[in-house]
Every structure is written in C-alpha cells, then in structure tokens.
C-alpha positions in Angstrom: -2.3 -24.5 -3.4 -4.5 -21.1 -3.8 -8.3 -21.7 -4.1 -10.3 -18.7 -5.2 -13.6 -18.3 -4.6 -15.6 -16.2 -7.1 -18.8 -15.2 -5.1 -20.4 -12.7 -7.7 -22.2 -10.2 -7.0 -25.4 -10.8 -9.1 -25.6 -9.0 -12.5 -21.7 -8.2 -12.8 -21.2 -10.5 -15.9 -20.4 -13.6 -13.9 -22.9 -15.8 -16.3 -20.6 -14.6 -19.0 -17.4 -15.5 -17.5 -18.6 -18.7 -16.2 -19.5 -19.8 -19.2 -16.2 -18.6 -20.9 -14.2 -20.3 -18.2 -15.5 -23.7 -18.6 -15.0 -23.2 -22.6 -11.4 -22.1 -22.1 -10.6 -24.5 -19.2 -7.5 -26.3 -20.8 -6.0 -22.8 -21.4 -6.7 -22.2 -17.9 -4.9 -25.7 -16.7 -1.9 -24.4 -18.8 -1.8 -20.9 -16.8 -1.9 -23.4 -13.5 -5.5 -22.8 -13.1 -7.9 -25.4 -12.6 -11.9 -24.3 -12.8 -13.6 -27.6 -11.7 -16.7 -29.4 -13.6 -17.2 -31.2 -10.5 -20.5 -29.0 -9.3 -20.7 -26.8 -12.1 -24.6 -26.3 -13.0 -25.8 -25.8 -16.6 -29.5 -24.0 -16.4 -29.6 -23.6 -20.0 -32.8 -26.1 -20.6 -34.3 -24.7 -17.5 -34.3 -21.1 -17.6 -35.8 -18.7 -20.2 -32.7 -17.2 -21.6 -29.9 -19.1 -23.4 -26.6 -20.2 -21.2 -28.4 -19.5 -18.2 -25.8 -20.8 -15.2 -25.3 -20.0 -11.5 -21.9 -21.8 -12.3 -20.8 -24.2 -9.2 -23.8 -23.9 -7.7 -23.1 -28.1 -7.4 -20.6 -27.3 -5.0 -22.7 -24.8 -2.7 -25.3 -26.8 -2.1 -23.1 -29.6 -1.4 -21.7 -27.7 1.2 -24.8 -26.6 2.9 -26.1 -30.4 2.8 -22.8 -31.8 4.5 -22.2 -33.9 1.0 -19.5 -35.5 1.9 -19.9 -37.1 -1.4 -19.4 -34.2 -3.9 -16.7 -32.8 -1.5 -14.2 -35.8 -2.0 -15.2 -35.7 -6.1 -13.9 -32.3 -6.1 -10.9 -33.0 -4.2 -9.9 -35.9 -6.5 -10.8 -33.7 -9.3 -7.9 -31.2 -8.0 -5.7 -33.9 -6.9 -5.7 -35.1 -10.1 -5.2 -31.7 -12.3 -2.4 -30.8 -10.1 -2.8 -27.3 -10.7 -1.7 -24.6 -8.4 -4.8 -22.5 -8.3 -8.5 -23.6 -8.2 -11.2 -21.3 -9.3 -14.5 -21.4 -8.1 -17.5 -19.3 -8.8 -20.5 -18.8 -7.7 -22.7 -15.9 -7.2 -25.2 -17.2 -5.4 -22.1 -17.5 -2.8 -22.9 -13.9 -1.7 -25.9 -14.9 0.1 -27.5 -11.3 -0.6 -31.1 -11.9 0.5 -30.4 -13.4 3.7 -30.3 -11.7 7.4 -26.9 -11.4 9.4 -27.5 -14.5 11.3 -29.1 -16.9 8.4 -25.9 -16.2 6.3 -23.6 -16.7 9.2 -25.1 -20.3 9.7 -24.1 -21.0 6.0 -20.4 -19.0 6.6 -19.8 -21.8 8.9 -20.5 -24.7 6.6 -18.7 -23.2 3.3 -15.6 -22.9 6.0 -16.0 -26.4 6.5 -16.1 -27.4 3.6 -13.2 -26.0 2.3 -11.4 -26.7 5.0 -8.6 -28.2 3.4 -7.4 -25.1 1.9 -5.2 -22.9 4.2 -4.9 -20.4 1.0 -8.0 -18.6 0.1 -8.7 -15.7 -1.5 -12.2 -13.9 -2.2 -12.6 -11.8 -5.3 -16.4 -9.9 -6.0 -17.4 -7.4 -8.5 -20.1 -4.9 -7.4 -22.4 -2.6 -9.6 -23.2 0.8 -8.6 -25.5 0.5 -6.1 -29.0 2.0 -7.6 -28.1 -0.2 -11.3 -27.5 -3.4 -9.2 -30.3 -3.2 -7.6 -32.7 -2.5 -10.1 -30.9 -5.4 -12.5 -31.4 -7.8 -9.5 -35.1 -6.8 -9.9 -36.0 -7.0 -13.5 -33.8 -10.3 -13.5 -35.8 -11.8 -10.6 -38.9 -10.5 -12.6 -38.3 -13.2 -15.6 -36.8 -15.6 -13.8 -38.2 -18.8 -14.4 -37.8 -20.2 -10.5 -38.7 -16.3 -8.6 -41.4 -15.1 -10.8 -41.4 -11.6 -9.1 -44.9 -9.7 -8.8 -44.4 -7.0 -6.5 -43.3 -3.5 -8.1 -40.0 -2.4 -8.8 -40.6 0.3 -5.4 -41.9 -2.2 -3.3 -39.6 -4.4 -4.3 -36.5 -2.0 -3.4 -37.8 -1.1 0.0 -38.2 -4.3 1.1 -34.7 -5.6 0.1 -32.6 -3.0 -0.4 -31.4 -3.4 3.7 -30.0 -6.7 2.9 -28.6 -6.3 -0.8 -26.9 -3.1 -0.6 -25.6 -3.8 3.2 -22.1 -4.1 1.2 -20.1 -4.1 4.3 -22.3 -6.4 6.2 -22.3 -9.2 3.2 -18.9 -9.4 2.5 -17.4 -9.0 6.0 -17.9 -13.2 6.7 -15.7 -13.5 3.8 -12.8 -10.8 4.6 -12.9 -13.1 7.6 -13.1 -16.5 6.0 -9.8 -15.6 3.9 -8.1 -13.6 6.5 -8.5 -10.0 5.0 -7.9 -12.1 1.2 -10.7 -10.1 0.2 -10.4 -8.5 -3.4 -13.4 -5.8 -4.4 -13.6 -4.6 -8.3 -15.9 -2.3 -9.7 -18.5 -3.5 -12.6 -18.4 -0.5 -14.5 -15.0 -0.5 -14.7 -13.9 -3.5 -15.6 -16.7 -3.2 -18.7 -15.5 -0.1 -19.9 -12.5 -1.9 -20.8 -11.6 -2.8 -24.4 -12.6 -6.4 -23.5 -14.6 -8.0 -20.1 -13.2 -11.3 -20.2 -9.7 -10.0 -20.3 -9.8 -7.6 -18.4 -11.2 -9.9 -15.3 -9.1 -12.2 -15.8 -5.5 -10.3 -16.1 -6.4 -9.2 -12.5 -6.3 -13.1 -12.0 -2.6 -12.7 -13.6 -4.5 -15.0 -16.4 -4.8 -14.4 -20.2 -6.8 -16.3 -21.8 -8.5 -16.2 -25.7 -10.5 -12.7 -27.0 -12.2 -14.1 -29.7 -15.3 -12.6 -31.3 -17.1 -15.8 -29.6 -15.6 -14.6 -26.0 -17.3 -10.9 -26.3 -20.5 -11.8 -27.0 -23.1 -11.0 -24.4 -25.0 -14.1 -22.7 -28.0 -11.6 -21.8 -29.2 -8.3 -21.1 -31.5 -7.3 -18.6 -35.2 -6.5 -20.3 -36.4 -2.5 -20.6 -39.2 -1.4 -18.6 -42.1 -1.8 -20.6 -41.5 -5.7 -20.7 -40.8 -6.4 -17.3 -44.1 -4.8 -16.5 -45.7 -6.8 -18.5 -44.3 -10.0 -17.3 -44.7 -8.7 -13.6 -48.3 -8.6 -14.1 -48.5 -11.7 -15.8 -46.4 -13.4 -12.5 -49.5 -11.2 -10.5 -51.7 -13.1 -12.4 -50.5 -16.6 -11.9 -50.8 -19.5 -14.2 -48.7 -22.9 -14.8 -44.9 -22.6 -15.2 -44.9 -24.7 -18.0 -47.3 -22.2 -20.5 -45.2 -19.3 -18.7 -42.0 -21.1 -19.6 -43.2 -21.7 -23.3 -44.3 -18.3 -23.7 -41.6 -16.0 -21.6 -38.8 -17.0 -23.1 -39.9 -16.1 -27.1 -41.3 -13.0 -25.7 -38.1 -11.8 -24.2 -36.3 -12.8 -27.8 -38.6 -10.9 -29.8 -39.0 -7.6 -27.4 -35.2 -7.6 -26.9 -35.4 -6.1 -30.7 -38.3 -3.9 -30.2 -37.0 -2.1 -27.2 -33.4 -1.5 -28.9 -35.0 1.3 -30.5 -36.5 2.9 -27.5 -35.5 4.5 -24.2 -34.9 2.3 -21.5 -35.5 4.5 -18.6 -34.8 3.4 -15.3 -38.2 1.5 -13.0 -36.8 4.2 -10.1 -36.8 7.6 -9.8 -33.8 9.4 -9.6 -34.9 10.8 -5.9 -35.4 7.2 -5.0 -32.1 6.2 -6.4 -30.0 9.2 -5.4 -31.5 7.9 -1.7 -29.7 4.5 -2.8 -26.4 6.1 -2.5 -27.0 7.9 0.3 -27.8 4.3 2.3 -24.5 2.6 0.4 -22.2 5.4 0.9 -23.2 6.1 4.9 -22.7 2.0 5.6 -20.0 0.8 3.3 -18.1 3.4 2.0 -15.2 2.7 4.2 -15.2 -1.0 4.3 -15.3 -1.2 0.0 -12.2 1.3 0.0 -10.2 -0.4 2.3 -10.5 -3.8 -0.1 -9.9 -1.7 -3.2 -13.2 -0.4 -4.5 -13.6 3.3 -4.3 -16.7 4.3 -5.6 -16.7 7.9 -6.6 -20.4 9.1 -4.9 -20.5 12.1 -6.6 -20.0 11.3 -9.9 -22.9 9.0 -9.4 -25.0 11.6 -8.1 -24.2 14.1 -11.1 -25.3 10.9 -13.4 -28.5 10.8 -11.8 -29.2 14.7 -12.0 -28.2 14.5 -15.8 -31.2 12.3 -15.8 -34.2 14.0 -14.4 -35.1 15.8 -17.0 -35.2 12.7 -19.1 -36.8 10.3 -16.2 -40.7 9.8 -16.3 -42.4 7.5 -14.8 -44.4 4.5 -16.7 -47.9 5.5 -17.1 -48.2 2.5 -20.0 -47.1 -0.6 -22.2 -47.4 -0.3 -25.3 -50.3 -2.5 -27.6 -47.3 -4.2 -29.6 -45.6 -5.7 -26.4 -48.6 -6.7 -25.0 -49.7 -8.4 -28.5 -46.3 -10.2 -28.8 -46.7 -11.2 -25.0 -50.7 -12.5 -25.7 -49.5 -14.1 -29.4 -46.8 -16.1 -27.5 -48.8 -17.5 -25.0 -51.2 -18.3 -27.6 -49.5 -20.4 -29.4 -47.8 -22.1 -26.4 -51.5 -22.6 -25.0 -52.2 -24.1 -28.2 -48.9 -26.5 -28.7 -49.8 -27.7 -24.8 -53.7 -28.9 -26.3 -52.0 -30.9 -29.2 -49.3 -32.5 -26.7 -52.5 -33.5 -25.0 -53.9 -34.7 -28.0 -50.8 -36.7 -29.2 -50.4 -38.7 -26.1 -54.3 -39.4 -25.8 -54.0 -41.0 -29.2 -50.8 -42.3 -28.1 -52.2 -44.1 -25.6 -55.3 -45.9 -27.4 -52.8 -47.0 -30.4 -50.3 -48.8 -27.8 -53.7 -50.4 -26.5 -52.7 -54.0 -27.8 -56.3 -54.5 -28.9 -55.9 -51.9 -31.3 -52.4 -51.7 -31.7 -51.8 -55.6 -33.6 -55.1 -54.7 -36.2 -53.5 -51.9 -36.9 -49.9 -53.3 -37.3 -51.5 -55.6 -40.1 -53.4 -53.3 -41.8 -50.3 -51.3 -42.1 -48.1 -54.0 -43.2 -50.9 -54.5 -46.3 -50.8 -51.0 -47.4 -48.3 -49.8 -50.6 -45.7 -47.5 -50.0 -47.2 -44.7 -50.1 -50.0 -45.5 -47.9 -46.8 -46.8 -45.3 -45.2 -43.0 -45.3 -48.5 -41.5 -44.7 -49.5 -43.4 -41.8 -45.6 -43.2 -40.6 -45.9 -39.5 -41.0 -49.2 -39.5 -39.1 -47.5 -41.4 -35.9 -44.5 -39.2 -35.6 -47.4 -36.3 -35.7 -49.3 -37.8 -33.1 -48.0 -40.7 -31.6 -44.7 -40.1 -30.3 
C-alpha cells in the first residue's frame, strides 16, 4: 500500500481540490484511491469565505497530540476500503512559519504516526515565490483565526526567511519518503485547460470535469480591501461583529474590485529581491525534485510591471462605506439577539410564563398567530 501525503503549499488551489476530492471520493475508491473522512476538517461555518477547509487537518493534530485514538480510526478506515493508495492532504503539513528545529520536533511525530506505511510519497505545489508570498499575506489578513495587522512590508521581512526557505522546508520530507519527493509548479498546472485534471492525471487519476469541478472556492481580495480589513484587525474589536461583518464585505467588494486594477501590495524592487533570496537558496534543491522555475522570465514579468506599479496612497469612500454599512448592520443584528434572549428569559420565568400561556389559549385565531409570530421574533 502507497500513502501520499498532500502537504500544500498554501494558496496553490489545495481548498479547491480538497473539497473536489471528498465530493468525488467513490470515483477515487474505483481508481484504487482512498481519500479518508477520518480527520478531514470542514471550516465552512467558521471561516469567512464559503468551503473554507485545511482538509485533514484531523489527522495532523492527531499526530502532534500522540492520538492514538484517531490513528487506529484511520487505519480501520483503510483496512476496510482496501484500496491500494491513500491520499492525504493537508497544507498546513508544510509547517511554513516555523524555525528549523520547531518543525523537526513535529517531523518526528508525523513519522510516527505513519509509521505503518513503508511506501510514502510526498507531492507539493509551489507558487512563484513573490505571488505566494503576498497571497499568504492578504489571506492571513481576512482570516478569521490570524486577523493580520502588520503591513504587507513588514509582514514580508519578517517571514519571508521561513516561508520562502523552499529547500530548508521540504528537505524533512525528501527525507521522510526517502527522496519520494514530487515538486509541481502552481502556475503551471493552472494554465492548463482544467486544475482538477490536470493535478490529478499526475496522480495517474481521472476523475469528473464538470462545470461544478471548475468553479473557484476563493480568490484572494485586491489591495484596497485588505487594507481596509488590516486596519480594522489594527483596530481591534470582537470576533463575532468582525465575523458578521468581514465575510459580506469580502462578497460584495469581490464585485467592486473586478473592475479595477489589482496591483500587487509589493513593489516590484522588493519582489524582484524575492527571487533573488529563492533562487540563491533553493534553486538547486526544487530542480532536482522536478520544479524548475525559470528566474528570468519572472524577472522580465516584474519589469513589464513597473510602469504600471504604484503604491497605495488610498481606499476608496465606496469600500470603506460597504465595510462601515456591514458592520452596521451586524452591530445592530448583535443588539436585537440581546434583546430577544432578555425577553426570552422573563417569558420562561414561570411566574410569567403560565399567565401568559392562558391568556393565549383565550385569544381567537388571529390573536394566536400574532402572538406566535411575536415569539419566533423574539423569543427563540
């Protein structure tokens, strides 16, 4: 038996193919591919975008906590699909924030825990380095559970040693699967006819192209938004008005900002830099594990750009009304919660509640569906 592990990176589609794997897993089981629900997370009430999932994120934690638990779930789960492959994935497997020796620590456990499997092979997807890391930024901006105030510069000097450190992040795994270490590039697998398809067929699986299967999850927000929900993270507040109000905003700015630029949070000297730092460290390592990023084609991208580029000197009114209407109205919905349980709570009262019971059992019909409409308004 094969297991693959699926370990990202972050913002390489993996929400999408998560999501498509777990709808099509019976054509996978027929292929001889099993993608476990055992561990699979659904973040879709949680987050502020729709189908939000760090897919068997179930199964990572179980294997930092020692769960022995969860582990011998998923091995009946296998045991009992009998399939000869096993596909897990994961992103937040990649460990990208984390020094040399805190993701070693978990390397050790994840080997552990899969312990059982003598056949392992690691396959990651990687994004040009200077669109990776700015998609990691404006996705950690509206994210629900980061909430990320610091600008899009500080921001990339402070993590950019760790994220784009390529070589160093993936090296634990080329040594976890014994140099079964598969690299593909982002941008080309998207510029095929179809994602899903074209991920999978390098899996040696086909599965179903629908219209459903290439539909986009999410897209990363332009500019001008994320600003304005940076500063709003500066400012602070509860997560529950934030939650209420970010994820409307997004929905209603995603349309607005299709018909404007979205320019790039980094200038292209700062990016161009990006490369530099990616191509001096991990050039080598990628190639020899299949991804050969051509530098200079990158480079001539970025130049194409500078006469475009300009930095952000402002958000404009109608974003920052949408934002402010939004919250609004979820500052005003949270007031008449309040309201409805208070009143909630003095009609349960039973020295109110059995008076009222008989008055309502004397009133006509029509006087019954008013006050029935007033308690589903107010006490429920």
């Amino acid at each position: 038996m094969k297991l693959t592990l699926h370990i990202g990176l972050h913002k390489t589609g993996t929400t999408f193919l998560q999501r498509q794997f777990i709808r099509q897993s019976e054509q996978l089981a027929q292929q001889g591919w099993l993608f476990p629900q055992t561990g699979f997370t659904d973040h879709s009430s949680q987050a502020a975008k729709s189908e939000a999932t760090p897919g068997h994120q179930g199964i990572v934690n179980a294997a930092l906590a020692g769960n022995a638990r969860l582990r011998k779930k998923l091995l009946q789960e296998i045991e009992s699909a009998r399939c000869e492959n096993v596909l897990i994935s994961c992103e937040n497997l990649s460990f990208p924030f984390l020094l040399p020796e805190q993701r070693a620590m978990r390397m050790e456990k994840i080997r552990s825990f899969f312990s059982n499997f003598k056949n392992i092979e690691i396959i990651a997807v990687l994004r040009r380095p200077d669109s990776y890391l700015e998609s990691l930024y404006r996705e950690r901006v509206v994210s629900l559970e980061t909430r990320e105030s610091r600008t899009a510069m500080h921001f990339a000097e402070s993590v950019s040693s760790c994220v784009l450190n390529f070589s160093e992040m993936l090296d634990p795994w080329r040594e976890l699967s014994s140099n079964s270490l598969r690299l593909f590039s982002y941008e080309a697998l998207r510029d095929q006819s179809d994602y899903l398809s074209a991920f999978a067929g390098e899996l040696g699986i086909v599965l179903n192209t629908s219209q459903e299967s290439h539909k986009k999850i999410y897209s990363s927000p332009g500019r001008q938004s994320i600003e304005l929900v940076r500063l709003a993270n500066a400012l602070g507040g509860s997560d529950a008005l934030h939650r209420a109000t970010l994820s409307p905003f997004l929905q209603a700015a995603a349309h607005y900002e299709n018909t404007t630029p979205n320019l790039s949070v980094l200038s292209p000297l700062f990016r161009e830099s990006l490369l530099d730092i990616v191509q001096a460290s991990s050039q080598g390592f990628l190639a020899q594990f299949g991804l050969n990023w051509d530098f200079n084609a990158m480079r001539a991208q970025i130049d194409a750009e500078k006469s475009t580029w300009s930095p952000m000197d402002n958000i404009n009114t109608k974003l920052v009304e949408t934002y402010a209407s939004f919250g609004q109205t979820a500052h005003d919905l949270r007031k008449s919660k309040g309201l409805a349980q208070a009143v909630r709570r003095v009609i349960l009262k039973p020295g109110i509640r059995d008076p009222l019971l008989r008055v309502y059992g004397a009133l006509p019909d029509r006087g019954k569906q008013l006050a029935r409409s007033f308690y589903s308004r107010w006490g429920r």
